[in-house]
Backbone as ProteinMPNN parsed JSONL, in Angstrom:
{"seq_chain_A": "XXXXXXXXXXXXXXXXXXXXXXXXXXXXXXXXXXXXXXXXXXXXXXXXXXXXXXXXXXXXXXXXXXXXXXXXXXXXXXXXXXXXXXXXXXXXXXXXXXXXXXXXXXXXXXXXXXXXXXXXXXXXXXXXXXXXXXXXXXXXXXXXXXXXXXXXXXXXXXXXXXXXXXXXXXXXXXX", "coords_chain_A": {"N_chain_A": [[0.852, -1.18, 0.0], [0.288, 2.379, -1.032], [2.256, 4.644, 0.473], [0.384, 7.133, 0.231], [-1.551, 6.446, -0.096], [-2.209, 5.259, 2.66], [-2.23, 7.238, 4.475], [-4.458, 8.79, 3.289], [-6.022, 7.186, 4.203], [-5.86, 7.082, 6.981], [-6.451, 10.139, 7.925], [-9.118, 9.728, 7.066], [-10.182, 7.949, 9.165], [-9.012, 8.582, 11.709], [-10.902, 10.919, 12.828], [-13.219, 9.819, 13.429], [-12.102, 7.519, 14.987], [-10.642, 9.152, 17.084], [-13.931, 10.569, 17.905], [-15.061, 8.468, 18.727], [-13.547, 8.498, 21.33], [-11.446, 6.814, 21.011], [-7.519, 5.68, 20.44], [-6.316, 5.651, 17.127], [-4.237, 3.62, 16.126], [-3.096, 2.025, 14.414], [-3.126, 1.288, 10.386], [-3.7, -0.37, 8.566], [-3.447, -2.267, 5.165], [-3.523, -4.671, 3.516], [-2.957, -7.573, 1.379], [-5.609, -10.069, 0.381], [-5.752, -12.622, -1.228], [-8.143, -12.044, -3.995], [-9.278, -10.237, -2.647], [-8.995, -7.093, -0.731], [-7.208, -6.503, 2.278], [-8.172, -4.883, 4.923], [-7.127, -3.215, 8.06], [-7.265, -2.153, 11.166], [-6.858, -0.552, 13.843], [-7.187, 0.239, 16.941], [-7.269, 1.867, 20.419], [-7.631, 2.541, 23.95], [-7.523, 4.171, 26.887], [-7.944, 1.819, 29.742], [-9.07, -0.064, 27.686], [-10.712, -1.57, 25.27], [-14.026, -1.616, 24.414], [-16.549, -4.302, 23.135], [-18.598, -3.404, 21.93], [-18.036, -0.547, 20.805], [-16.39, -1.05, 19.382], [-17.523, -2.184, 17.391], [-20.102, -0.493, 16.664], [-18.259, 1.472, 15.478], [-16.734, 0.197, 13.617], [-18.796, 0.07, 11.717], [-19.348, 2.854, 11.386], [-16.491, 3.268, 10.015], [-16.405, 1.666, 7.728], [-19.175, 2.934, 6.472], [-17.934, 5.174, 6.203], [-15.771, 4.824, 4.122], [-16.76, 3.751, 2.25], [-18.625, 6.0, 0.949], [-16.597, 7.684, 1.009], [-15.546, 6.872, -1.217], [-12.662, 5.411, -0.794], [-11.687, 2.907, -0.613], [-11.737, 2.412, -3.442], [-12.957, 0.756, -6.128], [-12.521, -2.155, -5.874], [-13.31, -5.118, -4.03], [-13.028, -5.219, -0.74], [-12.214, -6.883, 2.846], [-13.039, -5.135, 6.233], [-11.084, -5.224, 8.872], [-11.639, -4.402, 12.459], [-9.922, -3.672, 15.2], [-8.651, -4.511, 18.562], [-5.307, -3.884, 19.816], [-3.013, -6.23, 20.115], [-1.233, -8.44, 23.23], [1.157, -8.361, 22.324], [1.947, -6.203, 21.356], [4.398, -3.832, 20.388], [5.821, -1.73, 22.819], [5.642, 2.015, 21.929], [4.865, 4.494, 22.194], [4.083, 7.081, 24.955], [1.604, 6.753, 26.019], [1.071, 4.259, 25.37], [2.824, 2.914, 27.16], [1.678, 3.841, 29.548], [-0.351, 2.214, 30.065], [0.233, -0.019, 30.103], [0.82, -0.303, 32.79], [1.362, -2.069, 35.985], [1.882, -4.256, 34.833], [4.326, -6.954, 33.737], [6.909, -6.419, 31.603], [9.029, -6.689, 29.172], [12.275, -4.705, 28.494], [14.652, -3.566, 26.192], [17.501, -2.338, 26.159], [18.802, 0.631, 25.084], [21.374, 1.557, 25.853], [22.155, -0.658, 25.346], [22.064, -4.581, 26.243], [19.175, -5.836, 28.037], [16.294, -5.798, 30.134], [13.704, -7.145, 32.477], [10.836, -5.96, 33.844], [8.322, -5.004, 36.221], [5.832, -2.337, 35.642], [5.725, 0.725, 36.861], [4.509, 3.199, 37.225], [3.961, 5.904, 34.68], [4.614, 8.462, 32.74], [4.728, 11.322, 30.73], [7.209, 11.592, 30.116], [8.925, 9.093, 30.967], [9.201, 5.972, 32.271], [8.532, 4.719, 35.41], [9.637, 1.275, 36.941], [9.346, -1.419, 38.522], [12.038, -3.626, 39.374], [12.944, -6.764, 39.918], [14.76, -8.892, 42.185], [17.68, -10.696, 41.418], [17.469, -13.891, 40.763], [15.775, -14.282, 42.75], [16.731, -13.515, 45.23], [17.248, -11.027, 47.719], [15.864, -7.888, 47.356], [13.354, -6.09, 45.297], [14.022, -3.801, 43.063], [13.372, -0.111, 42.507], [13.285, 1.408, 39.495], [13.888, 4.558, 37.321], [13.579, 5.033, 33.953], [14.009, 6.772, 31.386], [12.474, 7.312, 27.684], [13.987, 7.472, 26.122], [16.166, 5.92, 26.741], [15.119, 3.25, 26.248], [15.364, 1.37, 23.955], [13.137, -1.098, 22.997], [10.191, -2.086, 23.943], [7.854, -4.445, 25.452], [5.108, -6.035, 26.443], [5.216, -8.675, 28.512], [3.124, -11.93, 28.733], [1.372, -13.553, 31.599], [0.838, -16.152, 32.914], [-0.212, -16.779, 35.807], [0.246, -14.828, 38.753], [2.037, -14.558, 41.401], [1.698, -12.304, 42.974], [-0.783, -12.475, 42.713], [-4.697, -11.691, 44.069], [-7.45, -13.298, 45.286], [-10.34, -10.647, 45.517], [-12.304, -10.245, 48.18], [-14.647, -9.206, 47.748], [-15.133, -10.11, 45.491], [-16.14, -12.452, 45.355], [-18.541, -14.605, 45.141], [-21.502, -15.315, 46.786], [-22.991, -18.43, 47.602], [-25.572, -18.9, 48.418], [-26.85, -16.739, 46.43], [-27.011, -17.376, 43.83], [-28.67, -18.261, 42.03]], "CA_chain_A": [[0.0, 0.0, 0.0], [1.426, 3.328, -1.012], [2.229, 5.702, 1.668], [-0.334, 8.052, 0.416], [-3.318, 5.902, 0.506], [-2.383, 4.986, 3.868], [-2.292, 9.057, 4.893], [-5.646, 9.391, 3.252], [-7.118, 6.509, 5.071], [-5.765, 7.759, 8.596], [-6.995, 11.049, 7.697], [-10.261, 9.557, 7.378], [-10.715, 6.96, 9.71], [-8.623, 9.055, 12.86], [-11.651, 11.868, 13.637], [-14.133, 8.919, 14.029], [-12.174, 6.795, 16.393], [-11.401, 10.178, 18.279], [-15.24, 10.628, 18.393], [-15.957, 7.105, 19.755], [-12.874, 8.115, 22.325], [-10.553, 5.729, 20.877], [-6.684, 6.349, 19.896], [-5.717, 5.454, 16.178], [-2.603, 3.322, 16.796], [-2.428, 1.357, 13.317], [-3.914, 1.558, 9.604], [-3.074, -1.606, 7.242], [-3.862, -2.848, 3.947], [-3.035, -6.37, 3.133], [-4.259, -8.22, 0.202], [-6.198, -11.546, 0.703], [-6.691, -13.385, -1.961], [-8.758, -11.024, -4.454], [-9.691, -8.907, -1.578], [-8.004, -6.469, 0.389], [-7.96, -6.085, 4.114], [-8.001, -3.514, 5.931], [-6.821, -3.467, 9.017], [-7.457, -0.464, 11.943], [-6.111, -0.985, 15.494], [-7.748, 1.167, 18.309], [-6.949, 1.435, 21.874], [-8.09, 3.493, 25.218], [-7.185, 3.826, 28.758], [-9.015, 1.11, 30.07], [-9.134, -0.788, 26.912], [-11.733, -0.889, 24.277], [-15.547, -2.273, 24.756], [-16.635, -4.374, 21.685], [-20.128, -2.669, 21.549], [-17.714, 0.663, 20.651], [-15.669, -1.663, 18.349], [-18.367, -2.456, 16.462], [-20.286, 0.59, 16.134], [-16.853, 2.414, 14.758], [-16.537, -0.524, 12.166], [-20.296, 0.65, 10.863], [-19.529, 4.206, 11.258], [-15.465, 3.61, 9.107], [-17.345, 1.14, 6.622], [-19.678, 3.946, 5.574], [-17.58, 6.659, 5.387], [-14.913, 3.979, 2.722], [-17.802, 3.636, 1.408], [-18.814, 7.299, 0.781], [-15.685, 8.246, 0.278], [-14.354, 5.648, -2.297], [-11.245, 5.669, -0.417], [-10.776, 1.795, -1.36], [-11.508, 2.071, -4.601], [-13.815, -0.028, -6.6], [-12.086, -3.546, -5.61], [-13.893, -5.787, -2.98], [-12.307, -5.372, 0.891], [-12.611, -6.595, 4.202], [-12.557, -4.667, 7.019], [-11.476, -5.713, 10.501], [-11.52, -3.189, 13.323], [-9.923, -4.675, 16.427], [-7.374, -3.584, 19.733], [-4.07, -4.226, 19.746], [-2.83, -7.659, 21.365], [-0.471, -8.249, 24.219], [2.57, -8.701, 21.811], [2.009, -4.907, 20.521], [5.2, -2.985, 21.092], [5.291, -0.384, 23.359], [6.194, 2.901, 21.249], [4.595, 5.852, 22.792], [3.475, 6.837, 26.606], [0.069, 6.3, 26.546], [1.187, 2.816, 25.632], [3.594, 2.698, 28.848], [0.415, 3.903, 30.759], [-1.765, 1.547, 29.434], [0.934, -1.332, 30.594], [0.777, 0.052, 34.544], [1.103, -3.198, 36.366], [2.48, -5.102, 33.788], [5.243, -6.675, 33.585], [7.944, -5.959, 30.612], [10.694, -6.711, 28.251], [12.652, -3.409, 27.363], [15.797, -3.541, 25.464], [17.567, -0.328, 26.398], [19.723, 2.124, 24.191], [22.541, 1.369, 25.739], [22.456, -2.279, 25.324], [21.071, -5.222, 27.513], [17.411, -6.302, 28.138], [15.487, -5.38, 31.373], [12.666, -7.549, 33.067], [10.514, -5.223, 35.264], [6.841, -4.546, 36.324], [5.553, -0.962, 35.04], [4.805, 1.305, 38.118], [4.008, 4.47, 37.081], [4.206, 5.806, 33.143], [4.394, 9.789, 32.044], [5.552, 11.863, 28.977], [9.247, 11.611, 30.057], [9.683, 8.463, 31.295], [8.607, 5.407, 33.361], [9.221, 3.751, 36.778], [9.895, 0.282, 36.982], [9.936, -2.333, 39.491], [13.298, -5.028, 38.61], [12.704, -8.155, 40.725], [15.504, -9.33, 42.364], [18.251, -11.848, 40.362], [17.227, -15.072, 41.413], [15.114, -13.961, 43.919], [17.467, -13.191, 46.395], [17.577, -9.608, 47.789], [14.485, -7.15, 47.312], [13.037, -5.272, 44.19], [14.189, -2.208, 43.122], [12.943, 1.105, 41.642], [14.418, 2.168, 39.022], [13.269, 5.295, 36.319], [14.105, 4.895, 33.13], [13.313, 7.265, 30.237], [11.725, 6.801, 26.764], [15.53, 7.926, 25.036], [17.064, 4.306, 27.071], [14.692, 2.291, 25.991], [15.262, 0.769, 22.401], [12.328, -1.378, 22.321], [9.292, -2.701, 24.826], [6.801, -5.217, 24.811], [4.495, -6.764, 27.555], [5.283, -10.064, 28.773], [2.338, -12.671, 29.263], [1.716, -13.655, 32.656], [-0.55, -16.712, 33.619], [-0.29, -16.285, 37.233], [1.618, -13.525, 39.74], [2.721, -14.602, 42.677], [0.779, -11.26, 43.954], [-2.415, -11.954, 42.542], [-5.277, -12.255, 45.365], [-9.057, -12.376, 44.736], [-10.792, -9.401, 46.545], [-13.51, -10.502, 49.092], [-16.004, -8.246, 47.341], [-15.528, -10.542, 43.988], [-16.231, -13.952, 45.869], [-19.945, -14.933, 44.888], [-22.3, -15.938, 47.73], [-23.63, -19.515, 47.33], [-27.311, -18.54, 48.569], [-27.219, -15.643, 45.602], [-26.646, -18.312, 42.976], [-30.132, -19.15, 41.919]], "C_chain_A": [[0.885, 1.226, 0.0], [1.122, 3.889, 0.619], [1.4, 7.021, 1.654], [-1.665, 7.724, 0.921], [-3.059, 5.939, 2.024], [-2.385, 6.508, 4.901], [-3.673, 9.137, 4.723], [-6.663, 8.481, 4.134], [-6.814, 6.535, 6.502], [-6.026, 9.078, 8.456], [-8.601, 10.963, 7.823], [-11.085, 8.905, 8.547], [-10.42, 7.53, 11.165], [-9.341, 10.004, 13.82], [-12.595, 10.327, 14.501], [-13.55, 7.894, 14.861], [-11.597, 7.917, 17.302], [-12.735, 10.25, 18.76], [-15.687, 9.394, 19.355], [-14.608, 7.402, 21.083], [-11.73, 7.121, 22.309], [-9.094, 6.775, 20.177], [-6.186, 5.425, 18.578], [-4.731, 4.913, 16.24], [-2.617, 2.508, 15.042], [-3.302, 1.129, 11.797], [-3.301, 0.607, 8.802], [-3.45, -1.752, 6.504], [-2.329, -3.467, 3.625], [-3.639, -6.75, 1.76], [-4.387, -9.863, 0.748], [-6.381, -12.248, -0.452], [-6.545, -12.256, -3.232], [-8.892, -10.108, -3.925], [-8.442, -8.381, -1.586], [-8.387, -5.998, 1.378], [-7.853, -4.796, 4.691], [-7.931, -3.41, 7.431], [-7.111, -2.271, 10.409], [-7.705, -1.559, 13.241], [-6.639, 0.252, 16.441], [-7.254, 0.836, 19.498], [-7.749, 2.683, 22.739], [-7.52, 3.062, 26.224], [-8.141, 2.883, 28.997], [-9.598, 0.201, 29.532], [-10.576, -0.443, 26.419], [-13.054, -1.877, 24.414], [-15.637, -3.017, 23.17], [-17.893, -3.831, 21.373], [-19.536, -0.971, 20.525], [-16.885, -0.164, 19.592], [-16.284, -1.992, 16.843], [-19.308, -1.233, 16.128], [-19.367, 1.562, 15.708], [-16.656, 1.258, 13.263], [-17.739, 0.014, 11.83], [-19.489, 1.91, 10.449], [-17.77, 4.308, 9.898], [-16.267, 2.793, 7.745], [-17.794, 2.063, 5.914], [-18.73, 5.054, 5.3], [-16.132, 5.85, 4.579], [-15.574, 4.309, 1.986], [-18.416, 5.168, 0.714], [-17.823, 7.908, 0.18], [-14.744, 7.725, -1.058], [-13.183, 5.514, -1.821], [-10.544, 4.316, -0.884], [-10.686, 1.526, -2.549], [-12.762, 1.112, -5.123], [-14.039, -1.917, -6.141], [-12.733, -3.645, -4.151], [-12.575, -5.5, -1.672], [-12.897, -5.723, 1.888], [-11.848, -5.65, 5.096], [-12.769, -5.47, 8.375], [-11.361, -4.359, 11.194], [-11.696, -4.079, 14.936], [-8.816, -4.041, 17.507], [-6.328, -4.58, 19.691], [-4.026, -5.68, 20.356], [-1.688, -7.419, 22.054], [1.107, -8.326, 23.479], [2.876, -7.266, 20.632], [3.354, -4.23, 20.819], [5.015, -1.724, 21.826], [6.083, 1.013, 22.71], [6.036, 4.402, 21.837], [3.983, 5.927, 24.534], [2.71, 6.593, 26.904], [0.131, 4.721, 26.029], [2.106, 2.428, 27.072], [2.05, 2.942, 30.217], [-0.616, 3.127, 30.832], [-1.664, 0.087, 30.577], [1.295, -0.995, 32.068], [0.634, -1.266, 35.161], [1.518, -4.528, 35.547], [3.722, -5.631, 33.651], [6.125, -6.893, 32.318], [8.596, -6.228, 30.328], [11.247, -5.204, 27.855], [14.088, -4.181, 27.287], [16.245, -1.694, 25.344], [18.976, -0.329, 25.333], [20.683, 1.686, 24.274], [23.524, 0.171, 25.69], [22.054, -2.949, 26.636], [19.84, -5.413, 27.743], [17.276, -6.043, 30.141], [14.118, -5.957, 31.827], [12.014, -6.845, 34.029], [8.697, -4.982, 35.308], [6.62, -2.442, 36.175], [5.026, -0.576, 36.569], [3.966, 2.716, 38.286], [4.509, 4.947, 35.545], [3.875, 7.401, 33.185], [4.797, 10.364, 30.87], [6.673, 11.659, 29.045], [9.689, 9.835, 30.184], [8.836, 7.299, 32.369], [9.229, 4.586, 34.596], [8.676, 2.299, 37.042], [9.869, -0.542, 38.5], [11.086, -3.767, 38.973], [12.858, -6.129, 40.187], [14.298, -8.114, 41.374], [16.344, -10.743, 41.472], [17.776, -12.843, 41.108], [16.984, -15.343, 42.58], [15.701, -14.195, 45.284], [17.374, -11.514, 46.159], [16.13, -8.972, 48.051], [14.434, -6.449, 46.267], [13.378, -4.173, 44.399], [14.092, -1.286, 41.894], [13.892, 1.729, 40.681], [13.406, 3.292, 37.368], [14.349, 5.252, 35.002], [12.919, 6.038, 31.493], [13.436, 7.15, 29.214], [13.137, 6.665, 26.005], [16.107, 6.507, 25.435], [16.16, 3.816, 26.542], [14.433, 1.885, 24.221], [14.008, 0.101, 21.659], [11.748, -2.03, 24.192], [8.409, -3.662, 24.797], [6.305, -5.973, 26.185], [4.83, -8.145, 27.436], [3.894, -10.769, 29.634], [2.552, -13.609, 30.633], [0.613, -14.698, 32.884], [-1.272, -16.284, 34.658], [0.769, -15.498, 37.858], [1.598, -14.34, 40.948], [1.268, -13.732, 43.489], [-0.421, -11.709, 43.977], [-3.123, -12.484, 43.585], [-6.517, -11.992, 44.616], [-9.377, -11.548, 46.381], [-12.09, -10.21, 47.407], [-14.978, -10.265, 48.368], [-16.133, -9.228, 46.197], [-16.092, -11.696, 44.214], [-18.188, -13.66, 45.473], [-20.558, -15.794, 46.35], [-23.254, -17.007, 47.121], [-25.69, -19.308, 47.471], [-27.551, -17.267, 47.229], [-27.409, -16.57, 44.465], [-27.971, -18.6, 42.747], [-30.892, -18.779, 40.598]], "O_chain_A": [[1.905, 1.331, 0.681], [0.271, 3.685, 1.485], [1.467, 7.866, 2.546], [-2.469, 8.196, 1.725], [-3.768, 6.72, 2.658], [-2.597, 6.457, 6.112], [-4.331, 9.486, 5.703], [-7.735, 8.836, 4.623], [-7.606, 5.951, 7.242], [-5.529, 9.443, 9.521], [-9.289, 11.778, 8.438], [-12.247, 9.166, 8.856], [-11.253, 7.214, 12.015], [-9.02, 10.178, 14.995], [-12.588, 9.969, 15.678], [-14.361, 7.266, 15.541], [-11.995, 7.786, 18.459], [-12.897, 10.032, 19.961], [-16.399, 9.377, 20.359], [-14.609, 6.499, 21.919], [-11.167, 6.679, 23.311], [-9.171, 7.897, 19.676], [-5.617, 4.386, 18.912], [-3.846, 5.735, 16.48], [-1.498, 2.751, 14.591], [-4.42, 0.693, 12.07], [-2.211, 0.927, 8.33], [-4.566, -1.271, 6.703], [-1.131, -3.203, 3.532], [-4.633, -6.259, 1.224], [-3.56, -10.584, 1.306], [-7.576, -12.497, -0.616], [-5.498, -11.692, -3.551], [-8.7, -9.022, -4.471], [-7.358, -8.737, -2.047], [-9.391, -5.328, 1.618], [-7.101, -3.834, 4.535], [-9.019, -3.591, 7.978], [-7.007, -1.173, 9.861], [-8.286, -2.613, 13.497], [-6.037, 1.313, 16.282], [-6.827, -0.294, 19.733], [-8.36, 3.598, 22.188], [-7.095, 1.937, 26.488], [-9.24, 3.062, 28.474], [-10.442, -0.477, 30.12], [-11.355, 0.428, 26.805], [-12.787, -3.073, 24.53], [-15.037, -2.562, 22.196], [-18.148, -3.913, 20.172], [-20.299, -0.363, 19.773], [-16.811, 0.582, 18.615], [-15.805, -2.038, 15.71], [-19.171, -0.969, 14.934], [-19.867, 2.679, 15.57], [-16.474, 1.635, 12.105], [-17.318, 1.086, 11.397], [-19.016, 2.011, 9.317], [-17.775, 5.184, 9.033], [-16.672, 3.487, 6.813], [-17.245, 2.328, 4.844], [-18.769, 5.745, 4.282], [-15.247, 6.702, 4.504], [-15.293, 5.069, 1.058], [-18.603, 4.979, -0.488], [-17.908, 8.543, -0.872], [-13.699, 8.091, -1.596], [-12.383, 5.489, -2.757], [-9.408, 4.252, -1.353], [-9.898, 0.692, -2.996], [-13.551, 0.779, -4.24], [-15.034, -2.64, -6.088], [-12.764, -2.747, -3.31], [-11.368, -5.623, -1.878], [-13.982, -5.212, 2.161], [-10.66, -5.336, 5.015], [-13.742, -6.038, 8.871], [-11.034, -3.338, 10.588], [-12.596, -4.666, 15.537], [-8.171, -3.053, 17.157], [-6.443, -5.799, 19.562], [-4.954, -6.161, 21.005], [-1.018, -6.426, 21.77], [2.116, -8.342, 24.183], [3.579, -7.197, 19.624], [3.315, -4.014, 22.03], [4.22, -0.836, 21.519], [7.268, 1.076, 23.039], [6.921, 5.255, 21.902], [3.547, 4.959, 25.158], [2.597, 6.132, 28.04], [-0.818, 3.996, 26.329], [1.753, 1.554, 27.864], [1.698, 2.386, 31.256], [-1.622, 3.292, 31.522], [-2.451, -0.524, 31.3], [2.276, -1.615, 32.477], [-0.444, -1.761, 34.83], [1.334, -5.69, 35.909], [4.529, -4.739, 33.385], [5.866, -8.037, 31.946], [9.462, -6.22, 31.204], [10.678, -4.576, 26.962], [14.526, -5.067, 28.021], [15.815, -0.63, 24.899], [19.818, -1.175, 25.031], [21.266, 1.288, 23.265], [24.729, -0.034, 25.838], [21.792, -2.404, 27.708], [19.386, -4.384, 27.242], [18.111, -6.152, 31.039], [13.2, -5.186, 31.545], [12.469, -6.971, 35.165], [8.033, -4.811, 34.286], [7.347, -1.579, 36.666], [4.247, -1.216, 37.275], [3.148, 3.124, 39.111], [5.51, 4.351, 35.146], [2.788, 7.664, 33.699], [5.252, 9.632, 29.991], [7.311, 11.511, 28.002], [10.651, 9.383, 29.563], [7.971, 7.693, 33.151], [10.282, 3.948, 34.591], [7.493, 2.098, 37.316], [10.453, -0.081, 39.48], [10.731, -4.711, 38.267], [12.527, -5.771, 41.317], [15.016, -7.203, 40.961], [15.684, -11.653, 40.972], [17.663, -12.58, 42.305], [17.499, -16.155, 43.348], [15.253, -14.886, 46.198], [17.396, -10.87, 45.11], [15.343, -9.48, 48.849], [15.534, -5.961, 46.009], [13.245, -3.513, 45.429], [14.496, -1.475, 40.746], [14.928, 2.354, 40.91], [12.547, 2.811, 36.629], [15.571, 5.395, 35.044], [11.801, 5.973, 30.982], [14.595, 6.795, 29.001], [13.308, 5.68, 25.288], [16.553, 5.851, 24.494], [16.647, 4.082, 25.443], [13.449, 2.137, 23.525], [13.669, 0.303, 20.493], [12.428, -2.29, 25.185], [8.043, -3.749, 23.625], [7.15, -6.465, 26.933], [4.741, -8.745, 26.365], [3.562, -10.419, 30.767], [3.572, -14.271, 30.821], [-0.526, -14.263, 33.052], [-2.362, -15.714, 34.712], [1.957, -15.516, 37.536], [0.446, -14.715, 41.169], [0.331, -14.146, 44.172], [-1.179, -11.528, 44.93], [-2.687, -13.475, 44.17], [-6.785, -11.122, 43.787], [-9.007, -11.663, 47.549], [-12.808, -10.852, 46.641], [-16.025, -10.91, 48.425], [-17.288, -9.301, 45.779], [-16.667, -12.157, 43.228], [-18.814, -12.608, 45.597], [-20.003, -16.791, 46.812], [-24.139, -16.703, 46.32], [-26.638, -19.568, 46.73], [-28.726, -16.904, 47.183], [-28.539, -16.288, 44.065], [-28.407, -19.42, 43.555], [-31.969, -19.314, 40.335]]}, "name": "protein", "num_of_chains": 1, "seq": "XXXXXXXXXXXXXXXXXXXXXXXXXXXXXXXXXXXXXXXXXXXXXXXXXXXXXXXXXXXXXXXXXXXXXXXXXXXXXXXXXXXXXXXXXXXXXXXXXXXXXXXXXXXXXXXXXXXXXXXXXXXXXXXXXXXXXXXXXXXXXXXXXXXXXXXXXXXXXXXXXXXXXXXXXXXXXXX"}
């Protein structure tokens, strides 16, 4: 896909997932086959509802459609949120990944395992585990210029995790 189409179709497609509240993070065209896909990646604080996923595919659909932007040739469109193996590139992706814990590959060489503790425009704070769990975790800030590349690491279970009291279901409610 040239690099213009893909301008005119984030031009088009970027007010309306502002309007639904969503942030524009990725605009593709693939070909399938005969088809061609189309691809559009959304995100939010808080992640994205599919009731808002799906009324934004209606609402980019028609305005392709209106606008001829694909052209005459058959396309699908998907319209879906990132997955956990998205890189992290900008801060409102570091803020997103709060609690998370992380691969970075920093700047100045070396890889970094750490849980996200706090995320701003400059820079975020880390928790590093201890090496082979001896010792105690420690804080360390690291800003966006060290870090070469990021990416959430999948986590079955934490150690930390606890259920809350409040989430436990009462057997007599069950009915």
């Amino acid at each position: 896909m040239s690099t213009d189409q893909n301008e005119r179709l984030r031009a088009l497609i970027e007010p309306l997932a502002a309007g639904s509240g969503l942030d524009l993070e990725e605009v593709r065209v693939t070909q399938a086959g005969r088809r061609r896909q189309l691809q559009v990646v959304v995100d939010a604080d808080g992640g994205v509802e599919l009731d808002t996923v799906a009324e934004l595919s209606r609402e980019i659909g028609q305005a392709l459609d209106e606008a001829d932007a694909m052209g005459g040739a058959p396309y699908v469109l998907e319209v879906g949120s990132p997955g956990v193996d998205r890189p992290l590139t900008e801060p409102r992706h570091w803020r997103r990944a709060v609690g998370r814990l992380v691969k970075a590959q920093l700047s100045a060489g070396g890889e970094l395992l750490a849980r996200v503790l706090e995320a701003d425009d400059e820079g975020v704070l880390v928790e590093v585990p201890p090496v082979k769990g001896r010792g105690r975790a420690t804080e360390r800030r690291l800003g966006y210029t060290e870090i070469a590349k990021g990416r959430v690491q999948v986590e079955f279970s934490r150690k930390d995790d606890h259920i809350d009291a409040s989430d436990e279901v009462d057997e007599d409610e069950e009915a």
